[in-house]
GUTIMI-503093 format. One line per 8 residues: number of its first residue (from 1); their letters; for each residue x, y, z of C-alpha. Coordinates in steps of 0.25 Angstrom, whole numbers, plus 5000, padded with zeros to 4 digits. Example, Ala and Ser with C-alpha at 12.3 -4.5 7.8 and 13.67 -1.06 7.14 Angstrom:
1) AS) 5049,4982,5031 ~ 5055,4996,5029
END
This chain:
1) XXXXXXXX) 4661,5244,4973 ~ 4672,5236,4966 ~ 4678,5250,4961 ~ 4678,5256,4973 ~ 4685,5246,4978 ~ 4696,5247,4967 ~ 4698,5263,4969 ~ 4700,5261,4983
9) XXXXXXXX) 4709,5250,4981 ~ 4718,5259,4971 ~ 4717,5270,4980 ~ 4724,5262,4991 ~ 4736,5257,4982 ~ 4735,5272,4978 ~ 4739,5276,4992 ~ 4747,5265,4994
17) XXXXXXXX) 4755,5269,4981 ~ 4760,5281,4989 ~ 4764,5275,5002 ~ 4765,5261,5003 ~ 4753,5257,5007 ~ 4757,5254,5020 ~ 4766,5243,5021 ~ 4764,5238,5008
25) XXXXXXXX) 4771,5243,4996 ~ 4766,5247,4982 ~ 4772,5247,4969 ~ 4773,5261,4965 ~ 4774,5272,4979 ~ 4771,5285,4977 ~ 4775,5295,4986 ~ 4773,5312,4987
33) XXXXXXXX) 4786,5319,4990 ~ 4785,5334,4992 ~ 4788,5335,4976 ~ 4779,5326,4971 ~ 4776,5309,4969 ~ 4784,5299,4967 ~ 4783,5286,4965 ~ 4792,5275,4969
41) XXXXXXXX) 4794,5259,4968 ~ 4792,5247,4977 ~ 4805,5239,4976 ~ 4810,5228,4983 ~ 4824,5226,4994 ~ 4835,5216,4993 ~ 4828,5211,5005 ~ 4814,5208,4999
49) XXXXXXXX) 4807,5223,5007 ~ 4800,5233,4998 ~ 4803,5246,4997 ~ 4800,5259,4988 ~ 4810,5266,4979 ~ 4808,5280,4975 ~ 4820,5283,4966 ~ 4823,5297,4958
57) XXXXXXXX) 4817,5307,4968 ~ 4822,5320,4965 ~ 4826,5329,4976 ~ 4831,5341,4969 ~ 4830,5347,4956 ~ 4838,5343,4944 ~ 4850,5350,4945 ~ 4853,5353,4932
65) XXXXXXXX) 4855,5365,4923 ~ 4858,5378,4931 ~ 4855,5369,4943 ~ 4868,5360,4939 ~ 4877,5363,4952 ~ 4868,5370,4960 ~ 4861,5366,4974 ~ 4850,5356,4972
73) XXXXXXXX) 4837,5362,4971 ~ 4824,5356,4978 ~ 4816,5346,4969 ~ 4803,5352,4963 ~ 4789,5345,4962 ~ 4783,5337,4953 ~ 4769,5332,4947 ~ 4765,5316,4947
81) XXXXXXXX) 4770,5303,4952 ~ 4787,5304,4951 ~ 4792,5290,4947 ~ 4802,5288,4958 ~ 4806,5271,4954 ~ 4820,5275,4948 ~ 4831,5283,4951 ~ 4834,5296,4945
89) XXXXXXXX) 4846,5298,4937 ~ 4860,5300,4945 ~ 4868,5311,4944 ~ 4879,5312,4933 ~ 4891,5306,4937 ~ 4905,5298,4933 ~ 4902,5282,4939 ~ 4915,5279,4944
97) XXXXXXXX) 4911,5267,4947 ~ 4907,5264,4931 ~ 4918,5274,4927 ~ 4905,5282,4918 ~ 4898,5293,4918 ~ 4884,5293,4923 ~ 4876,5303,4915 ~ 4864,5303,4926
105) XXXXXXXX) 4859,5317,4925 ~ 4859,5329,4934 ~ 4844,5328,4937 ~ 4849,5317,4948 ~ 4844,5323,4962 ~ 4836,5311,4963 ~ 4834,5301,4976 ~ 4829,5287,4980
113) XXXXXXXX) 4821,5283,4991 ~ 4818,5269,4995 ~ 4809,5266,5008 ~ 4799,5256,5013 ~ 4789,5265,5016 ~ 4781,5277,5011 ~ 4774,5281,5025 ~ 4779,5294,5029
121) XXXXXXXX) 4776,5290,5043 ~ 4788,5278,5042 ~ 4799,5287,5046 ~ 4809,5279,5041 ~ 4823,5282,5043 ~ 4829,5287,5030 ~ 4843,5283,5024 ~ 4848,5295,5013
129) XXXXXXXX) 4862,5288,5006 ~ 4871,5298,4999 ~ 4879,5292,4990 ~ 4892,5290,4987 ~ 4901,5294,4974 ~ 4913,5306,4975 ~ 4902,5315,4976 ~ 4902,5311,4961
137) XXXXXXXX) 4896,5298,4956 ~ 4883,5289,4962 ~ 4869,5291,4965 ~ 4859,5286,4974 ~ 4852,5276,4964 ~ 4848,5262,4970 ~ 4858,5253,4961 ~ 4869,5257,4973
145) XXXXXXXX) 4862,5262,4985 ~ 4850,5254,4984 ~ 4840,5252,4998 ~ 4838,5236,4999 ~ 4848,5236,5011 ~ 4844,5250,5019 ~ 4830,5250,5016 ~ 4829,5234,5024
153) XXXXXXXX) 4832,5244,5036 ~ 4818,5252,5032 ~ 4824,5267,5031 ~ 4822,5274,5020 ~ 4832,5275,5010 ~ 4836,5288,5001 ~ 4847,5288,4990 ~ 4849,5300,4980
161) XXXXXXXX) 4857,5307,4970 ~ 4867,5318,4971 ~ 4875,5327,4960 ~ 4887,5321,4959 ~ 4903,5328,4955 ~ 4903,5342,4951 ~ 4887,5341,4947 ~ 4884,5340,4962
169) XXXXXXXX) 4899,5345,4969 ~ 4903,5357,4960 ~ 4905,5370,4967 ~ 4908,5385,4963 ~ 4906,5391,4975 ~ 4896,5400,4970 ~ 4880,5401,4974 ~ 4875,5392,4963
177) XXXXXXXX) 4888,5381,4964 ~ 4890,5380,4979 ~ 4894,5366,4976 ~ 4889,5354,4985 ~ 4877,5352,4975 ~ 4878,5337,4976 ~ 4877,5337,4991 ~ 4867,5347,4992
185) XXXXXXXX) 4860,5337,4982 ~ 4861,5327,4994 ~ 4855,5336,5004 ~ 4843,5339,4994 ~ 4841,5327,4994 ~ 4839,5324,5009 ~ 4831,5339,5009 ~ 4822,5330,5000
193) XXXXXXXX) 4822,5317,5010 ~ 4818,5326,5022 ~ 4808,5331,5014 ~ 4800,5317,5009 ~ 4805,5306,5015 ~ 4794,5304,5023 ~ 4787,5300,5012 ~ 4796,5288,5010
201) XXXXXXXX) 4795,5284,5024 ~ 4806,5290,5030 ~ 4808,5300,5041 ~ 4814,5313,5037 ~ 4820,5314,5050 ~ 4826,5302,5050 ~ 4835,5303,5039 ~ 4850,5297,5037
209) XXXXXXXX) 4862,5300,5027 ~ 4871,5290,5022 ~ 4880,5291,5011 ~ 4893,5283,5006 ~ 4907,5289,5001 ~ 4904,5304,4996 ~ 4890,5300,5002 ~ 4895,5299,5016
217) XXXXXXXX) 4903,5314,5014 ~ 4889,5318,5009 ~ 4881,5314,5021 ~ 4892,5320,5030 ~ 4892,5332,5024 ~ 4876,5334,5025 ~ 4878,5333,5039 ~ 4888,5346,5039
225) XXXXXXXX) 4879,5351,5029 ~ 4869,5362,5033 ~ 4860,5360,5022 ~ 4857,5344,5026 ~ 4856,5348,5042 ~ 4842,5341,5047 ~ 4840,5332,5033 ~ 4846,5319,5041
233) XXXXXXXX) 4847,5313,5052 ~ 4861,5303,5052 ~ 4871,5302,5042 ~ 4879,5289,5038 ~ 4892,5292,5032 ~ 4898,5279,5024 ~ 4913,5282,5020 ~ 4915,5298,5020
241) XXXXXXXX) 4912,5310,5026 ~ 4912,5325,5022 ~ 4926,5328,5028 ~ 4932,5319,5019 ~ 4943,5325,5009 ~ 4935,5319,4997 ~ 4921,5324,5002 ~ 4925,5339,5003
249) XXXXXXXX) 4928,5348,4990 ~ 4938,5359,4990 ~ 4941,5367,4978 ~ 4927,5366,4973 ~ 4925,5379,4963 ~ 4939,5376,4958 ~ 4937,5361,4955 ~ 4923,5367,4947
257) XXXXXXXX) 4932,5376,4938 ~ 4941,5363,4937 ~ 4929,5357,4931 ~ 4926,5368,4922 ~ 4939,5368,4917 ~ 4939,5351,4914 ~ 4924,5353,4907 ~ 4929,5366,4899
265) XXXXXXXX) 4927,5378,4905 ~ 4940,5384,4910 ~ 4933,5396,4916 ~ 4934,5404,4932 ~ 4921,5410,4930 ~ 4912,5402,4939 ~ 4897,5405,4932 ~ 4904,5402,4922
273) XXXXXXXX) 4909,5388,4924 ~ 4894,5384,4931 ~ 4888,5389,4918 ~ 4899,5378,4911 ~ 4896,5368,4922 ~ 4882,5368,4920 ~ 4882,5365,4905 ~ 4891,5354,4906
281) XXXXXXXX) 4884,5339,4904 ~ 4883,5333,4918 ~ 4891,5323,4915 ~ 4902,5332,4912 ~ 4904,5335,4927 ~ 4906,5321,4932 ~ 4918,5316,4934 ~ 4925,5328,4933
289) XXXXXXXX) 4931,5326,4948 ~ 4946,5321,4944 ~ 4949,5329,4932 ~ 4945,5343,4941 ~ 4953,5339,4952 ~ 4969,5345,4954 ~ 4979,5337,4955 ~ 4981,5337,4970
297) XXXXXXXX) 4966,5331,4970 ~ 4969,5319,4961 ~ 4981,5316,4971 ~ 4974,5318,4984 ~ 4960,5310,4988 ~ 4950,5306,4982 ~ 4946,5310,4968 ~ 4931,5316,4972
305) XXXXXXXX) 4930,5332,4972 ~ 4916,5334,4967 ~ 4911,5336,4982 ~ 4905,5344,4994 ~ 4912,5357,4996 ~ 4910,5370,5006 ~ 4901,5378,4999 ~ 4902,5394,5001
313) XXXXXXXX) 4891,5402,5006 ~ 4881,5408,4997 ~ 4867,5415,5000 ~ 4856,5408,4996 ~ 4864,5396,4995 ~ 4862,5383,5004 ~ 4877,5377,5007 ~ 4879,5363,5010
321) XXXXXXXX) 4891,5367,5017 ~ 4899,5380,5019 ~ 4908,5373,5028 ~ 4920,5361,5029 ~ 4913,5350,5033 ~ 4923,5347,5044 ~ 4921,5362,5050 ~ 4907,5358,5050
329) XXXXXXXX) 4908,5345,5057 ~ 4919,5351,5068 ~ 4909,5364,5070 ~ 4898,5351,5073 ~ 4888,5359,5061 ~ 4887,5345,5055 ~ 4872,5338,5057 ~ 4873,5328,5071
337) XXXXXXXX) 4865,5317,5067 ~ 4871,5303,5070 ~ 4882,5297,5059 ~ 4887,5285,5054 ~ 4901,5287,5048 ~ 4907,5277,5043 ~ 4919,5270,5032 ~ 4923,5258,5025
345) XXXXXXXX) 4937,5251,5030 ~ 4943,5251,5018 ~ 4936,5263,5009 ~ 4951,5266,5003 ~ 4949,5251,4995 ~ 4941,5260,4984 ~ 4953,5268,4982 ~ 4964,5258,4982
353) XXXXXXXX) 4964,5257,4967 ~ 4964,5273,4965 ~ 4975,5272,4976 ~ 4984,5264,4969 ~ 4986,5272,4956 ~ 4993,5283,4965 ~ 5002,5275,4974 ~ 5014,5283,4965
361) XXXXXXXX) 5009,5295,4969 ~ 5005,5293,4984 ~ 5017,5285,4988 ~ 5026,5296,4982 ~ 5017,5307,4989 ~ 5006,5301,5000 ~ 5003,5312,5005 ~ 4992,5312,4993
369) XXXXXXXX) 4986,5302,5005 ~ 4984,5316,5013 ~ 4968,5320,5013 ~ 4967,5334,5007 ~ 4961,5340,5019 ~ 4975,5338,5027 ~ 4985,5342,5016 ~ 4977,5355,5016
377) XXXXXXXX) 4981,5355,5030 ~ 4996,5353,5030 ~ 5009,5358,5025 ~ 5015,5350,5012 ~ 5025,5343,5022 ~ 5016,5338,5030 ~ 5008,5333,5018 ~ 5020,5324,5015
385) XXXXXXXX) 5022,5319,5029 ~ 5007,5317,5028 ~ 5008,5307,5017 ~ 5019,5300,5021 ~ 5012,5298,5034 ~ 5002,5292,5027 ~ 5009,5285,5018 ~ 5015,5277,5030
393) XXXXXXXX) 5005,5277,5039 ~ 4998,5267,5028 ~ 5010,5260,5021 ~ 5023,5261,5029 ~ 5037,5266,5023 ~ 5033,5261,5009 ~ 5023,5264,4997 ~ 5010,5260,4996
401) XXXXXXXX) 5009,5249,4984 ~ 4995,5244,4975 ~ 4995,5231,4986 ~ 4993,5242,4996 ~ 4977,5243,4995 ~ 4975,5240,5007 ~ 4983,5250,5014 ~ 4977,5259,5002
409) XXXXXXXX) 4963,5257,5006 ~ 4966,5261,5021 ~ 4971,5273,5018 ~ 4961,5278,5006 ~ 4950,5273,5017 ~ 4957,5281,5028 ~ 4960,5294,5020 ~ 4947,5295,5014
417) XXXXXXXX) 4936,5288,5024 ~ 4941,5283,5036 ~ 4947,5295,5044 ~ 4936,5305,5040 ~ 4926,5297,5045 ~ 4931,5297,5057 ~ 4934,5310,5058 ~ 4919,5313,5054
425) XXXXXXXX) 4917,5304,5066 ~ 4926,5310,5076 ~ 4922,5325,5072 ~ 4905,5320,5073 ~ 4907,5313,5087 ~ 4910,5325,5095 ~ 4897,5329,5093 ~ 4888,5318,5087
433) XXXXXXXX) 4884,5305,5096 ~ 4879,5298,5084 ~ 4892,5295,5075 ~ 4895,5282,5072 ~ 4907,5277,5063 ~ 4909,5264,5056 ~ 4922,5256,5048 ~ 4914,5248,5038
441) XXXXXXXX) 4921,5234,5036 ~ 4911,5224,5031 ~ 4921,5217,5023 ~ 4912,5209,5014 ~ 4908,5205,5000 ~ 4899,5217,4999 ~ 4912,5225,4999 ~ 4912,5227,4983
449) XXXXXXXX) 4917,5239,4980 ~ 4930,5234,4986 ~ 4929,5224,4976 ~ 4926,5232,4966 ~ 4939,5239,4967 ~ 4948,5230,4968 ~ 4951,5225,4982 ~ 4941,5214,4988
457) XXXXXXXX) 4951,5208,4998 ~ 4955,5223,5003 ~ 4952,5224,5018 ~ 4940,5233,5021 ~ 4928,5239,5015 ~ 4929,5248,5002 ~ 4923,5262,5000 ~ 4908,5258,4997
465) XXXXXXXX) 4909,5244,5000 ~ 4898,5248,5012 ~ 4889,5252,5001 ~ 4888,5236,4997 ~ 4882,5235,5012 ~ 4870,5245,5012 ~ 4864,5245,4998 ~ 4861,5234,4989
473) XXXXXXXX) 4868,5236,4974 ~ 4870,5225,4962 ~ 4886,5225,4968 ~ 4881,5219,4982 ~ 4867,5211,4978 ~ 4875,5198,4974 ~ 4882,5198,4987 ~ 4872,5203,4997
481) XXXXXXXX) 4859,5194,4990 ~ 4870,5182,4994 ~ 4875,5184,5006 ~ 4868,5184,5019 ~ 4880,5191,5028 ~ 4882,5201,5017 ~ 4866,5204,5021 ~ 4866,5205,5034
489) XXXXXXXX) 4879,5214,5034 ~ 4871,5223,5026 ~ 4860,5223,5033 ~ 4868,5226,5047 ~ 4876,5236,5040 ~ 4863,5244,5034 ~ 4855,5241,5047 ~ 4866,5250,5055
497) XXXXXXXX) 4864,5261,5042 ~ 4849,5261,5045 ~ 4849,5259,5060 ~ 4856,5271,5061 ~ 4846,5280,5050 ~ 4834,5274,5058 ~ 4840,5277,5074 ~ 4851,5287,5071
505) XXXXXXXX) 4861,5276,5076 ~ 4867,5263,5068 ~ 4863,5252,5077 ~ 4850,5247,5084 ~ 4849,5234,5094 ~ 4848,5225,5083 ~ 4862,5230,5079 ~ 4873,5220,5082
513) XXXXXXXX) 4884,5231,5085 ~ 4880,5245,5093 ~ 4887,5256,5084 ~ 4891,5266,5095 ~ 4895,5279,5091 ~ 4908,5286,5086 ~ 4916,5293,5096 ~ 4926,5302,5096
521) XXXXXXXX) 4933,5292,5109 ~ 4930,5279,5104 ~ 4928,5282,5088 ~ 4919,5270,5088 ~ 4915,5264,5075 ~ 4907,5251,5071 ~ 4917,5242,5062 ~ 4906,5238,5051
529) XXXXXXXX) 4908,5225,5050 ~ 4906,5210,5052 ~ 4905,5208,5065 ~ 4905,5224,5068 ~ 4908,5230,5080 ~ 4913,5245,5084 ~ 4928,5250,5087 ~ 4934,5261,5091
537) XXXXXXXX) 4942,5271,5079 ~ 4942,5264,5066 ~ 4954,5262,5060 ~ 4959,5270,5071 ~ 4976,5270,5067 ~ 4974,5274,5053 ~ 4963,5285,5058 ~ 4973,5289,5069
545) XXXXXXXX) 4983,5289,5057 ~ 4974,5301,5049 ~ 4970,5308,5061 ~ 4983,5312,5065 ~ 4985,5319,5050 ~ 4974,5326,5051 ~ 4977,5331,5063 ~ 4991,5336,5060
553) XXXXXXXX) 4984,5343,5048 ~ 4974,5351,5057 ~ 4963,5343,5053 ~ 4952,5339,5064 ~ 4955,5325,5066 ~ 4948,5315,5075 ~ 4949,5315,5092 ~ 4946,5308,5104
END
């Protein structure tokens, strides 16, 4: 009697083991995706909740050896239990934030998932974060983008890895090197999500993007990619967009020849170049971005290059896009799912210092201010006046001087953030009800990457600084354990990210602000910050400012 009671208490913990037991949890889940078992880890929040942690899920086939460079291919089966409790190794890269290399390894197509649940019949909301980097460095490992703050809000949660630089971004224009590997990985990836989420909890149908910096252009440009259509259902787009100049690559073959030449194959035969390329140690093709790129490059914008580009058409080939993003926003081609867009006030603070070792060369000619995508437009005259425009649109009738950070960080934040994103706005509410648009201004301790490069009394927030507010790391843990406002300002600021993932808009009655959406009349925003409350066309002179160039360059521009 007393064994047949043993089995059939094993056989419960058994079941139990592979999802959840209900509403209890177990030490060591195992869950069945369409390739096989894996099995995850019981782990604890910030806030004292359990959760489970499957880390290093791979997605696609290793993309090494003839498949360096070439399209992801779907992930292949395998036999037993997967262990799934630690992350798969990132992809090679330059840290530029630890000034090394990062050998990784180029079997890196690997994601995370973290959820409360394993009952397919949850249907939690799903949250898929793209990160940020240049195109070029990071990964989606919990040490930066872990789940204690999102996952209090009970979605589901989804980080991953991409190919980063030219192991993810290089492109020959030929059937095997379209380019836009990296972001194709991306897509992979979400092809994967829709695939097995459910058995994490989550609803396949309920799923939203969110990416930061080079992962907001990423997210953006899935929605004006064909090959991503159907795979999400909202998008949240923290700091850039895909018609920015520094998410868009022109010159693409040319720059990979560039490389060739830097690595030791000065050749124009293009087999014969991939064939070098793929026998190169990884490593060897990171940080390669400034050395490839000319001379007009390393005076205008920002130094990233390695990134998505229009890709020509090829039989039996699956583009990611064959058209400028902007062509396929004005033709409305792009996804119409519901968007939150969104900058820091004072992104340009991260780019002071860099701004500062060229006042020489920019006072004497501003009009290296000028975007790439408008000086392609106008005549070399014009380009002067352009500058000068800008020049004294900022400063006045003098030059600008290392005690003008300020006036530094505005413009930096304008040129490269602020103006597209309302622009993306603009274009997206002609035809999209659901755009909402934010000007993040928490101006906190938690803002530490404005620290970090210099400037804590600046005015504003910094590029990344919003990643202090929605994920729990060993630069924010000191500050967020002691400090109840800190807190609750992250927990208002992620409940509006979840909010708008679990009902497609970013506020609920327990909100304390009704985020209405952007219009092209009113231009309406939420001012994210203490005490927040929406206005109408943020920053709206120096917008106006930029609107009127790209006007007079023929460029679309934002209306009424």
């Amino acid at each position: 009697m007393w064994e047949f009671v043993i089995v059939l208490v094993f056989a419960l913990l058994s079941s139990c083991s592979s999802r959840g037991c209900g509403d209890g949890f177990v030490e060591n889940p195992i869950v069945t995706v369409k390739e096989g078992q894996l099995k995850g880890a019981l782990a604890t929040l910030v806030n004292g909740d359990q959760y489970y942690g499957f880390k290093g899920i791979p997605y696609a086939q290793p993309p090494v050896g003839d498949l360096r460079f070439r399209d992801p291919r779907p992930p292949k089966s395998w036999q037993g239990v997967r262990d799934a409790t630690k992350h798969g190794p990132v992809c090679p890269q330059y840290d530029g934030g630890i000034q090394k290399f990062v050998e990784g390894s180029e079997d890196c197509l690997f994601l995370n998932v973290y959820t409360k649940s394993l009952t397919p019949k949850s249907k939690k909301a799903v949250m898929v974060f793209i990160h940020g980097g240049s195109f070029s460095q990071g990964s989606g490992n919990y040490e930066l983008y872990s789940p204690d703050f999102l996952l209090q809000h009970d979605i589901v949660y989804v980080t991953l890895n991409y190919r980063l630089e030219a192991l993810g971004f290089l492109c020959l224009d030929t059937p095997e090197v379209p380019g836009n590997a990296g972001i194709k990985d991306q897509a992979a990836a979400l092809r994967w999500v829709h695939k097995n989420i459910a058995q994490f909890g989550g609803d396949p149908n309920k799923v939203t993007i969110f990416g930061e910096s080079s992962g907001a252009g990423s997210v953006t440009y899935h929605m004006v990619s064909p090959m991503s259509k159907g795979l999400f259902r909202g998008v949240i787009a923290q700091s850039g967009t895909c018609i920015d100049d520094w998410s868009f690559n022109e010159n693409a073959r040319e720059r990979a020849f560039r490389l060739g030449k830097l690595l030791g194959k000065d050749t124009k035969d293009t087999n014969e170049l991939l064939q070098f390329l793929r026998q190169v140690k990884p490593l060897d093709l990171a940080n390669v971005t400034y050395p490839t790129m000319t001379e007009e490059e390393k005076l205008r914008g920002l130094p990233v290059h390695f990134k998505p580009v229009v890709e020509k058409k090829f039989s039996n080939v699956e583009s990611f896009i064959n058209e400028e993003p902007i062509s396929i926003i004005l033709q409305r081609k792009i996804s119409k799912v519901p968007i939150i867009v969104g900058y820091n006030s004072a992104e340009g603070i991260i780019m002071v210092n860099y701004q500062i070792g060229r006042l020489d060369i920019n006072n004497k000619n501003p009009s290296y201010y000028i975007p790439r995508m408008i000086v392609k437009n106008i005549s070399k005259d014009k380009e002067i006046e352009f500058g000068d425009r800008i020049k004294k649109f900022y400063i006045g009738n003098r030059d600008i001087t290392k005690d003008d950070a300020q006036v530094i960080a505005n413009m930096q934040t304008d040129i490269h953030f602020s103006y597209n994103a309302h622009r993306f706005s603009n274009w997206l509410a002609e035809f999209n009800e659901n755009v909402y648009m934010y000007r993040f201004n928490y101006d906190t301790s938690l803002n530490i990457v404005k620290s970090i490069v210099g400037y804590p009394n600046l005015k504003g927030v910094c590029h990344a600084d919003d990643l202090m507010y929605l994920f729990y790391t060993q630069l924010n843990k000191k500050l967020y354990d002691e400090q109840k406002q800190l807190r609750d300002i992250v927990f208002d600021v992620t409940k509006l990210w979840t909010d708008f993932a679990i009902n497609g808009r970013p506020t609920t009655h327990n909100s304390r602000v009704n985020w209405t959406p952007y219009t092209k009349a009113g231009k309406e925003y939420l001012k994210l910050e203490e005490g927040a409350s929406m206005g109408n066309y943020a920053d709206r002179d120096r917008m106006e400012f930029w609107n009127e160039l790209y006007k007079e360059a023929g460029l679309p521009y934002i209306t009424n």
